[in-house]
DSSP file (Angstrom, degrees, kcal/mol; ACC not computed):
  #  RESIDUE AA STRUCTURE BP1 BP2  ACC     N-H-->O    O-->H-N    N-H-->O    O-->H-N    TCO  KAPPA ALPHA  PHI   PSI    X-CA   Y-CA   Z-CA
    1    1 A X              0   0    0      0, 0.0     2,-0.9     0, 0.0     0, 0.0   0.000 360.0 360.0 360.0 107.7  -14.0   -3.5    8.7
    2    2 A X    >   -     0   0    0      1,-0.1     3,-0.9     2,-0.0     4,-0.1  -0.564 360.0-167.5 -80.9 132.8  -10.5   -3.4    7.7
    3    3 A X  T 3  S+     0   0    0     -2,-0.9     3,-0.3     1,-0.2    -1,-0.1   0.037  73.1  91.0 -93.6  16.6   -9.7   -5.2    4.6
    4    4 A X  T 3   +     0   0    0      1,-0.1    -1,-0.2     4,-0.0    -2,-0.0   0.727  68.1  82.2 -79.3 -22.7   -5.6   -4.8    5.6
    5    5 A X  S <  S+     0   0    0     -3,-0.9    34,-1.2    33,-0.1    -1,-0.1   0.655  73.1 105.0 -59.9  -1.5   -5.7   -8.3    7.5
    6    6 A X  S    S-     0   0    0     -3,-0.3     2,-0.3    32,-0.1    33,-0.1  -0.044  81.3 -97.5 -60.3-173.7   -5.3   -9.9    4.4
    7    7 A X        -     0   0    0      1,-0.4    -1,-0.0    30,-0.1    29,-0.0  -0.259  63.5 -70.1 -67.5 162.0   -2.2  -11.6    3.0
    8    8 A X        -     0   0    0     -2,-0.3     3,-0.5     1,-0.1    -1,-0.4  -0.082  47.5-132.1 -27.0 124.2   -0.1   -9.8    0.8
    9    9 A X  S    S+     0   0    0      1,-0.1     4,-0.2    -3,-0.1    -1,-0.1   0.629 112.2  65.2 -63.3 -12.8   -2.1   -9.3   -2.8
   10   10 A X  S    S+     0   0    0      2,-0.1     2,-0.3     3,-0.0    -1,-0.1   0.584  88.8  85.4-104.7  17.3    0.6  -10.2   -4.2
   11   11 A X  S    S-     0   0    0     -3,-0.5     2,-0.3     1,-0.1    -4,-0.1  -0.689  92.2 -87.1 -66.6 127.0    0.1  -13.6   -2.6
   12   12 A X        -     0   0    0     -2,-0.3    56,-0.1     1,-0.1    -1,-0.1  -0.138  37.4-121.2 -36.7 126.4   -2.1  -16.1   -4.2
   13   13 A X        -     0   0    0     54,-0.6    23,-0.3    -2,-0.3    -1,-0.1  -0.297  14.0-155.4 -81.5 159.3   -5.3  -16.1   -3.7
   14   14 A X  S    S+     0   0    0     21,-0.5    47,-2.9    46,-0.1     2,-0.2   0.639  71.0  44.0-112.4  -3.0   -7.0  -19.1   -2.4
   15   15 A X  E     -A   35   0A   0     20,-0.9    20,-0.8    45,-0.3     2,-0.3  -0.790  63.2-149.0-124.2 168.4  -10.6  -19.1   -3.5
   16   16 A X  E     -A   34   0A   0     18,-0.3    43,-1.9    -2,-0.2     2,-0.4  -0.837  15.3-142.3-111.6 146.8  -12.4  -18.2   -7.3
   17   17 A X  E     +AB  33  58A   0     16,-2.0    15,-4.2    -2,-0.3    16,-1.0  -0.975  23.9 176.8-124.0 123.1  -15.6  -16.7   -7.4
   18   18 A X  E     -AB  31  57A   0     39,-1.8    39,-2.3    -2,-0.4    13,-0.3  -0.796  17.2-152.4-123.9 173.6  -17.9  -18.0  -10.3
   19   19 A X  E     -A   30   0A   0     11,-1.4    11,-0.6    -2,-0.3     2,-0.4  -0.564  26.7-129.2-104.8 162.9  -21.9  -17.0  -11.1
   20   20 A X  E     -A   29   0A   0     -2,-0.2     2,-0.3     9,-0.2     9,-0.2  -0.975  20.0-160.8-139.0 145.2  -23.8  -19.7  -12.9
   21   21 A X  E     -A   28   0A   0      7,-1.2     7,-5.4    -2,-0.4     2,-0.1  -0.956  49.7  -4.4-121.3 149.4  -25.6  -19.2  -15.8
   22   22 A X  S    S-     0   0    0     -2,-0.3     2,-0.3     5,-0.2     5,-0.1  -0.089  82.2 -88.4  78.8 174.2  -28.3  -21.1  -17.4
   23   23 A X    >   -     0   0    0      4,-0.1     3,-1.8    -2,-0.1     4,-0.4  -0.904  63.5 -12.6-146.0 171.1  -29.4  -24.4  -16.0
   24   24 A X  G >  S-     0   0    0     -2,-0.3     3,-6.2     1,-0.2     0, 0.0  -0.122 127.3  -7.5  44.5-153.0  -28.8  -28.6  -16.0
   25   25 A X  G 3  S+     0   0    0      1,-0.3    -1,-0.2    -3,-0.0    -3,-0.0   0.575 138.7  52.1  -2.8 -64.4  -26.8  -29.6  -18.5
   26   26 A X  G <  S+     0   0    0     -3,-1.8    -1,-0.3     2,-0.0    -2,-0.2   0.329  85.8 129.8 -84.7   2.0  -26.4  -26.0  -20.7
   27   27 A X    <   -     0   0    0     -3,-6.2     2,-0.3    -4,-0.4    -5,-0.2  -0.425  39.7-170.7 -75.2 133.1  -25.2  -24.4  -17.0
   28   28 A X  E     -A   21   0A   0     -7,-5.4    -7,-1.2    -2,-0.2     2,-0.4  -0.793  21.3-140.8-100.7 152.7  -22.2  -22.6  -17.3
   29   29 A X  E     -A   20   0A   0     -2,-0.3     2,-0.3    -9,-0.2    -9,-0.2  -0.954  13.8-158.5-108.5 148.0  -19.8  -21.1  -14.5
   30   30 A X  E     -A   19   0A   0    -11,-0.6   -11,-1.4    -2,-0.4     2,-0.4  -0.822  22.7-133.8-122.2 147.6  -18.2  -17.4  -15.6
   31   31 A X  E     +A   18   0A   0     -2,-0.3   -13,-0.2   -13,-0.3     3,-0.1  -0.850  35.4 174.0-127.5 111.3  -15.3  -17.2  -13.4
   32   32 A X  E     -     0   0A   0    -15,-4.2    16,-3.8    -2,-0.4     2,-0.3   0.543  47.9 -28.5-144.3  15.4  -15.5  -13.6  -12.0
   33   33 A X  E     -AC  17  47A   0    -16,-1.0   -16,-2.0    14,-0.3     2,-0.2  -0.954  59.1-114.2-170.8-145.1  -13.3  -12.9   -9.7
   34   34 A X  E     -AC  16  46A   0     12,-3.4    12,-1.2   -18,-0.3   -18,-0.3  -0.955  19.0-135.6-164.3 162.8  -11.0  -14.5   -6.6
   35   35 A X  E     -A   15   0A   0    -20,-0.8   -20,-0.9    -2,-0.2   -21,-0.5  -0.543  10.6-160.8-111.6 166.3  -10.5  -14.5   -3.0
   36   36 A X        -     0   0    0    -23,-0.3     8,-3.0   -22,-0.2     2,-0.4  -0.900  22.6-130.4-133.6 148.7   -8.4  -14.4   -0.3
   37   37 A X  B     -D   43   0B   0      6,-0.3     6,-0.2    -2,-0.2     2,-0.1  -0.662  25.7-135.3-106.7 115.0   -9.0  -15.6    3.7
   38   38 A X    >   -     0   0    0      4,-4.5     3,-1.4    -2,-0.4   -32,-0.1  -0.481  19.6-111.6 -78.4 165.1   -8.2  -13.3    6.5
   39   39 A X  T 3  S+     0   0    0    -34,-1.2    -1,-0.1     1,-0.3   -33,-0.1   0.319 120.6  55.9 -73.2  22.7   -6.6  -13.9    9.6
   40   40 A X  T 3  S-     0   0    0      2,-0.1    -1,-0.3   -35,-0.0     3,-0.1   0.407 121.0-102.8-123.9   9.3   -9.5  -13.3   11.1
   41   41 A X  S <  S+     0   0    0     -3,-1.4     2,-0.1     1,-0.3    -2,-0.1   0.300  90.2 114.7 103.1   7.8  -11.8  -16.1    9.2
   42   42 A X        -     0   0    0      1,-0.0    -4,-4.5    -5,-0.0     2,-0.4  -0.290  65.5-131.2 -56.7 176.0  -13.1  -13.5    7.2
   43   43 A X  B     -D   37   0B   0     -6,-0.2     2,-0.8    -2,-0.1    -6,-0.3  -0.896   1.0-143.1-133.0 152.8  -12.4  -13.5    3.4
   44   44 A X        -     0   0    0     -8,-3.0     2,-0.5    -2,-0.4    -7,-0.1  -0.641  26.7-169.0-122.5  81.5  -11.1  -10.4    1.2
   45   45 A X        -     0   0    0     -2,-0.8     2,-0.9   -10,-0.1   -10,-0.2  -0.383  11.7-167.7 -96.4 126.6  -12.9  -10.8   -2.3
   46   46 A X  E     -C   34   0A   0    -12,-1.2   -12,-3.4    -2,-0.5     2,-0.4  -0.832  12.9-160.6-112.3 118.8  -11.9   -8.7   -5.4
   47   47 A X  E     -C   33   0A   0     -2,-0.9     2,-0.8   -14,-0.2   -14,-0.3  -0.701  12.1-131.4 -88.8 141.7  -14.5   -9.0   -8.3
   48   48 A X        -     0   0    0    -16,-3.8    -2,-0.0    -2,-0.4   -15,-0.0  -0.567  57.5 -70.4-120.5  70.5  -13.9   -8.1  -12.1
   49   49 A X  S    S+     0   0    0     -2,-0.8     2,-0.4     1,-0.2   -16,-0.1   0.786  87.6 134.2  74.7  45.5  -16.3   -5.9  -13.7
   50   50 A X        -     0   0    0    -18,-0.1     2,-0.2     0, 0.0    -1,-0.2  -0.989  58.8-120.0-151.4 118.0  -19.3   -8.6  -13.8
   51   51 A X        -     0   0    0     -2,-0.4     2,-0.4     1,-0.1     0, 0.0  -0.437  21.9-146.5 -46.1 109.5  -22.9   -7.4  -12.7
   52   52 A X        -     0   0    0     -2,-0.2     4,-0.1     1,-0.2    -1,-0.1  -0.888  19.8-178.5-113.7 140.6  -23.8   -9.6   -9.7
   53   53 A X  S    S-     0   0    0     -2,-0.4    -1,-0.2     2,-0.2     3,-0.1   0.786  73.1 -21.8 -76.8 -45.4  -27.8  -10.0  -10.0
   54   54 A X  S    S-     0   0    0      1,-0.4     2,-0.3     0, 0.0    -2,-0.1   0.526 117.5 -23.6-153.4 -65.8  -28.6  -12.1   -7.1
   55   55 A X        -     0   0    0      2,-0.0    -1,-0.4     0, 0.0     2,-0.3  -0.902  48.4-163.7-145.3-168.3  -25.4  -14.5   -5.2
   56   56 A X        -     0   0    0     -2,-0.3     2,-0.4   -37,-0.1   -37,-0.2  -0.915  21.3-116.7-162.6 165.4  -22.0  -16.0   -6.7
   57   57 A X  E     -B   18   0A   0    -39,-2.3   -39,-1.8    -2,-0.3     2,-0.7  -0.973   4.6-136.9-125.6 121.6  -19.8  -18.7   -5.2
   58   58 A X  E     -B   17   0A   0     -2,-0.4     2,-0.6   -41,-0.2   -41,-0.2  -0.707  19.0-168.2-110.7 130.6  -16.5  -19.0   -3.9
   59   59 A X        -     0   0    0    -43,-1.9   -43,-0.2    -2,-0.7   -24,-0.1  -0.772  21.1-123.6 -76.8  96.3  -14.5  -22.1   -5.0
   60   60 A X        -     0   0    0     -2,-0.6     2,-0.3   -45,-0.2   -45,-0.3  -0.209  23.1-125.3 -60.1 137.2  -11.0  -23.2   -3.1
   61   61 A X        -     0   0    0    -47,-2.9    -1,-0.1     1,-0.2   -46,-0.0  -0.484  28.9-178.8 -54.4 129.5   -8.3  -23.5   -5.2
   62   62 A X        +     0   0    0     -2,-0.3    -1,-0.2     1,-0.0    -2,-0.0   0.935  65.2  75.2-101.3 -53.1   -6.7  -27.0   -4.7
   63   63 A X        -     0   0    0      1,-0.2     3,-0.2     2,-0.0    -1,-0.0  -0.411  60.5-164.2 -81.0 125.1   -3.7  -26.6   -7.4
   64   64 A X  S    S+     0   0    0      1,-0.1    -1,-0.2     3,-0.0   -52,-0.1   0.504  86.3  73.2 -52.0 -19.9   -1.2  -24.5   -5.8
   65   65 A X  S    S+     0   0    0      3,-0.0     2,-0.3     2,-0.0    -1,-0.1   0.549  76.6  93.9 -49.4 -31.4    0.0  -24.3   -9.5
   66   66 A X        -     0   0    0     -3,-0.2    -5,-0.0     1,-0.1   -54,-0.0  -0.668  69.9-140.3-102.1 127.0   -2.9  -22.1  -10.7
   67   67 A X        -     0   0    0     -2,-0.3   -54,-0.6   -55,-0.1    -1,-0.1   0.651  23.9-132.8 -24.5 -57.5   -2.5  -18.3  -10.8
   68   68 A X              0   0    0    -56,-0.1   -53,-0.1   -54,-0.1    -1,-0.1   0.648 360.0 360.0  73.8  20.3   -5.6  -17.4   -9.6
   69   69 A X              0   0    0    -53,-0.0   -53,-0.0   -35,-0.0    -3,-0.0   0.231 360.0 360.0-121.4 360.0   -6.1  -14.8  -12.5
């Protein structure tokens, strides 16, 4: 797979990727990396040093305002 089809990294990225911990109420989401969508409807997801156990979830960014770090 080549990962070049992306945008630009230095693009914004258009998804977040969080875990949840804990559950109901006391559930938290840890924000632990972000995404970006190729042009080929595949997605190019960079993670930040966070164990993943079992799955994680990618959120779209709505606010163009937001960083995305």
């Amino acid at each position: 797979m080549n990962t070049k089809t992306t945008a630009s990294e230095s693009k914004k990225p258009g998804f977040v990727a969080k875990v949840r911990k804990g559950s109901g109420e006391n559930a938290v989401y840890e924000r632990i990396g972000v995404a970006w969508k190729n042009t080929d409807g595949s997605f190019y997801i960079k993670l930040a040093g966070t164990q993943i156990v079992s799955d994680f979830m990618l959120y779209e960014i709505e606010s163009t305002d937001q960083s995305g770090e």
